[in-house]
N, C-alpha and C positions, 0 to 999 in steps of 0.2 A: 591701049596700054592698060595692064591691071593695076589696081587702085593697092600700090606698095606706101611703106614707110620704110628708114631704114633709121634704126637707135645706131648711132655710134659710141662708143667708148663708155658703156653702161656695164652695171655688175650685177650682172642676175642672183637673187638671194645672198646678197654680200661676198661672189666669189670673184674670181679674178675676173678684169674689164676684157670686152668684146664686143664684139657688132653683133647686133638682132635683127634681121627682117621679118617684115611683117606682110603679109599678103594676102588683099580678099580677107581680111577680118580674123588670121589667122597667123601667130607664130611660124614662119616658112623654115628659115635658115637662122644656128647660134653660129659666129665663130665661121669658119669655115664654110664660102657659100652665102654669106650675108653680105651681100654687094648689090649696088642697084639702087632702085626702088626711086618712085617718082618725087619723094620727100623726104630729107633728114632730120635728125636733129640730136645735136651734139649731147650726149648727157656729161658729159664734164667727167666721168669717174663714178655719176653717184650710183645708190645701188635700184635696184628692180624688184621690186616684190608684188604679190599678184593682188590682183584689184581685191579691197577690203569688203568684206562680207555682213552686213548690217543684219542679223538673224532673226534679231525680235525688237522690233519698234510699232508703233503707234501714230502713223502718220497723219490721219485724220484730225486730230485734236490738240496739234501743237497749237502753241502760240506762237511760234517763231515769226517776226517780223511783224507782229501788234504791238511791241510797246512793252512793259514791265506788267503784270499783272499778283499783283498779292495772294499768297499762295495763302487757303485759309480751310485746307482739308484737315478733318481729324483726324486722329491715330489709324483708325479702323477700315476694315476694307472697304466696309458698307457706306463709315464717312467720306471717302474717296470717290465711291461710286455717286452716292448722291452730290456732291460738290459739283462733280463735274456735270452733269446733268445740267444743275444748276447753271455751270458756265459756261456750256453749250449756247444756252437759251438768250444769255446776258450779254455775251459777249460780240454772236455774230461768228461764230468760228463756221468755215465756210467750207466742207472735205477739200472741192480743186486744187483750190486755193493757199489752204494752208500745208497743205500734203506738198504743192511744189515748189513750196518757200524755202523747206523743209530738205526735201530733196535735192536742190541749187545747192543749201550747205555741204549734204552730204557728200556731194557731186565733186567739189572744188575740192574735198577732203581727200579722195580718192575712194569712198564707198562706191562697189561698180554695181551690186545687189543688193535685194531689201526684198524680206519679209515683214511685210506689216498687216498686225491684227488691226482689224476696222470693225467700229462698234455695230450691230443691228440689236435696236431693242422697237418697243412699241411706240417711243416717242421720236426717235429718230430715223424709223425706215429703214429703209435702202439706201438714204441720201447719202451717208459716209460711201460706201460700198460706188455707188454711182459716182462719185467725184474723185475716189482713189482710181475708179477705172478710167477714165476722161482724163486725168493728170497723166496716167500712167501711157494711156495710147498718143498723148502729146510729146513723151517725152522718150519715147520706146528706146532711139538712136542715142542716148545717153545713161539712160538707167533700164534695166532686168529688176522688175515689182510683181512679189507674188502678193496673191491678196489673199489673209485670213478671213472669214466669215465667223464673226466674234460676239460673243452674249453677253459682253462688259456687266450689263446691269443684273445677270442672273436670266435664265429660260425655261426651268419648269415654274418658276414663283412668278414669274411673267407672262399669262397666256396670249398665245398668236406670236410669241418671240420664235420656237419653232418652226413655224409656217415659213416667217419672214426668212431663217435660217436656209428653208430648202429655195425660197425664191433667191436668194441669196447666188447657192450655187449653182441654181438654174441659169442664173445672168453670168456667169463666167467662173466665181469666186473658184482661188486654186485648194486652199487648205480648210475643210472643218476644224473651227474651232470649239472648244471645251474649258472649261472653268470650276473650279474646286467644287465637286461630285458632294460632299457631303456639308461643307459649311455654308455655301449658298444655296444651291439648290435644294439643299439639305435631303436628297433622295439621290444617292450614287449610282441604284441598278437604274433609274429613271434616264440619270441626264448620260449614263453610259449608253444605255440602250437607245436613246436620241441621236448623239452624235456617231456613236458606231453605223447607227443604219445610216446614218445622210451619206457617210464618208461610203457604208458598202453602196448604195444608191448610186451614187455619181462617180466613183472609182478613184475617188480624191483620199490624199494623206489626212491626217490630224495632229495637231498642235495643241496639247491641253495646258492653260494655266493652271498651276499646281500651288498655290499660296499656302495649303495647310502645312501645319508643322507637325513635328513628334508623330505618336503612332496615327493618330487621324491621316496625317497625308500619306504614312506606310500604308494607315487602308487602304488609302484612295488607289496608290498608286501600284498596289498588290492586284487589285481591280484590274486596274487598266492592263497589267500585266497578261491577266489572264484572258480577258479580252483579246488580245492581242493574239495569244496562243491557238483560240481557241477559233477564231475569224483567219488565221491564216494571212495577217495585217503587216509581219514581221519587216523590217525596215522603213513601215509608212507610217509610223505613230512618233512625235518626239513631244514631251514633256517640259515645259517651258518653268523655269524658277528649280522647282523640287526642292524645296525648302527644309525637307524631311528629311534628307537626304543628311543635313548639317547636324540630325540629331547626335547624343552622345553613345547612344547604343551602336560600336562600332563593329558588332554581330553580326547585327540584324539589316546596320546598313551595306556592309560587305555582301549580305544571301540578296538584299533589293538590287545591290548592283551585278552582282552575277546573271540576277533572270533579267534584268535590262538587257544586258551582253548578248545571251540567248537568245533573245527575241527581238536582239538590232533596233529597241527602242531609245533612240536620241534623247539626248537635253540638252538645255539651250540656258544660261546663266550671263545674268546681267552681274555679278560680281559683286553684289550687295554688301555697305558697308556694313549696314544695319541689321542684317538676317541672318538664319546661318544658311549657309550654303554648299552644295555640292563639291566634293574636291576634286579641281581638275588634275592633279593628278593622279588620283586613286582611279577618276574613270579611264582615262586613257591607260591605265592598268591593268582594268577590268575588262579592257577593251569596248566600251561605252564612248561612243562619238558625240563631243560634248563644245558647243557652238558658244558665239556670243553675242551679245545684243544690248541695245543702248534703253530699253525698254520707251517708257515715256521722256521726249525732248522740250524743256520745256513747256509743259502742261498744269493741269490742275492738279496731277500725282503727284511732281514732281519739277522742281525751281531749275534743278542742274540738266546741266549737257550740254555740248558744243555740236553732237550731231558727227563727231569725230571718233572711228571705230581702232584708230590708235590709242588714241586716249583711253578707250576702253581696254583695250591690251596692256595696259597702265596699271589698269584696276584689276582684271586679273591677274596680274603679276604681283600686284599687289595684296589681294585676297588671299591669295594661294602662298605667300612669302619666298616668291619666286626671286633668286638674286643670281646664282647662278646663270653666267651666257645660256646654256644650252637648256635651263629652265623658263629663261624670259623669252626664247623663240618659241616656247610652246605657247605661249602668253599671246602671240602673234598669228599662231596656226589655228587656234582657237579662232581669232576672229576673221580668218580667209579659211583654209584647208577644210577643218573641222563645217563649218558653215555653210561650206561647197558641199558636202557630204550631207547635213540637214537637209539643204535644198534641193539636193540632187539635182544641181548642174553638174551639165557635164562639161567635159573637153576643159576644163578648170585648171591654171597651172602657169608655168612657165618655162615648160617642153615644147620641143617643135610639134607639131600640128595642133596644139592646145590654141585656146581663142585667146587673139591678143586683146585681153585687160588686165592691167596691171599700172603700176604708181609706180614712176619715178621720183627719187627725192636724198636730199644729203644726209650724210652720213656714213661714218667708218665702216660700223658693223650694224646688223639687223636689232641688235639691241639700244645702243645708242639712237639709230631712229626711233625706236618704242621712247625711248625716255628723253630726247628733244620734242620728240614732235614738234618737227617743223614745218612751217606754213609755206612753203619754198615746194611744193608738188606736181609734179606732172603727170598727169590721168589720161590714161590712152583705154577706151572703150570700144570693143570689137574692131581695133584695128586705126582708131581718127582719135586725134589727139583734140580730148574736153574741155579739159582745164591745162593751162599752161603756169607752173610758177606760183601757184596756189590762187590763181584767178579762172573763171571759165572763159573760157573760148569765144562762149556767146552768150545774152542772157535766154534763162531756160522756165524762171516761175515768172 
């Protein structure tokens, strides 16, 4: 017998209730045709939306499940970077380990994806990279984890951080990552010329942290543009933060987001209270596919987050002064559709033949779920139900 499910009495994207089969890890039958199947399970009315898209986290260097740790980084990037260094060393933070503490959250929340940058610098190796990978091949059946290969500490001011970069993607790593071209590395043709070759080397995408602001990060990210044009890269590059983007020159950020559109390069925004930031909807305007992500989860950056990618649909709805229904589901598609699209998953959705993951959970309409966020979830991952009711299934860190 093949390995069915069958949702009864569910509302897929807050529409009218129906039955859903599930088949072989895959969406079979909506409605009409969805009968059978070796297992059910009643959803009561609530609604169906597709498994939540974690785009840019950090999972190596939480602290999730040690304990309270006093956050004591200062203002600056570089205090950020050295702190954690610092708390690396102090604390015992362990990549498997804390990566699937981390993950379990995610998991019960209904994140069914995760791109996470994982640090390689001179004093930490490959060890994050190797303990995201080991978490990640234990936990395959529950969570889809791309791995960034990521220069946290800076990589031309770092020598042999490079080296480790290509060992890096030698050993699996999915995406080249990139880090502010001219404030840290403070040589933009350099660390472009670096990560573009790794990424043409190994046939891998790129992810660049974009922290600079004002025209510094228009340079930066004029750069990467061209780059982009000129390498023949177009849809494999997305730009993570773009900080630059939030300036007030609303010219010059309109002609940045047009050659984005152009050259299909992504961004990916954590929704910062504190920054400024990209407008999601001037890019889905511009037609710029613009993701979201929870950045640092409780870490040395950063005290907040639940590791919940509704909550962060919260925050861009709120960033963006989304109030409007049909604004606050784009607040939603940001952190699934939009994120499908960074990652380029495929078969992403909740059409027939599309892979069944997707979140059961109460609520009227897609918005009101965004703004209870309730802990009441059902998490169905290629087709086997993870989390039932906002608990997992089984334990997984």
């Amino acid at each position: 017998m093949s390995d069915t499910l069958l949702i009864r009495n569910v509302r897929p994207a807050g529409g009218a209730a129906t039955d859903v089969l599930v088949r072989d890890g895959r969406i079979a039958a909506i409605g009409a045709g969805a009968t059978g199947g070796d297992a059910s399970f009643d959803a009561g009315g609530r609604l169906m939306i597709p498994g939540l898209v974690e785009a840019h986290t950090h999972l190596d260097k939480s602290f999730w499940g040690m304990g309270w740790h006093k956050h004591t980084a200062g203002p600056a990037l570089i205090d950020k970077i050295e702190t954690e260094r610092r708390n690396r060393r102090e604390f015992g933070i362990e990549p498997d380990r804390q990566s699937g503490r981390l993950v379990a959250q995610m998991v019960k929340l209904g994140t069914t994806h995760i791109r996470s940058h994982v640090d390689v610098d001179t004093e930490v190796g490959l060890a994050g990279v190797e303990g995201v990978m080991a978490m990640r091949e234990r936990l395959k059946d529950v969570i889809d984890v791309e791995i960034v290969a990521f220069a946290q500490s800076g990589m031309l001011i770092r020598p042999g951080t490079l080296e480790l970069l290509d060992q890096a993607m030698a050993m699996g790593a999915d995406v080249v990552g990139g880090l502010d071209p001219c404030t840290l590395d403070r040589d933009p043709k350099g660390h472009l010329d670096a990560i573009f070759g790794l990424a043409e080397t190994y046939g891998r995408p790129l992810d660049i942290h974009l922290h600079e602001r004002g025209e510094v990060g228009a340079f930066s990210m004029e750069l990467i543009i061209e780059r982009t044009r000129a390498l023949g890269m177009q849809g494999k590059v997305a730009i993570s933060h773009a900080f630059c983007l939030g300036m007030p020159d609303a010219d010059h950020v309109r002609r940045l987001m047009e050659d984005l559109a152009r050259e299909r390069i992504a961004l990916v925004t954590t929704a910062p209270a504190s920054s400024p930031a990209p407008s999601v909807m001037a890019c889905l305007k511009a037609g710029v596919v613009i993701a979201g992500g929870s950045d640092g989860v409780r870490d040395s950056w950063n005290p907040y987050g639940m590791g919940d990618m509704l909550e962060r649909a919260t925050l861009v709805g709120l960033r963006n002064n989304f109030r409007r229904d049909e604004e606050m589901e784009l607040a939603l598609d940001v952190c699934t559709y939009q994120g499908a699209k960074v990652m380029g998953i495929e078969n992403y959705g909740l059409e027939v033949g599309c892979t069944a993951d997707f979140v059961i959970l109460p609520g009227e309409t897609i918005c009101e779920a965004i703004v209870e966020r309730p802990a009441d979830r059902t998490v169905v991952k290629r087709g086997r139900i993870v989390a039932r009711h906002g608990e997992l299934t089984q334990p997984i860190a």
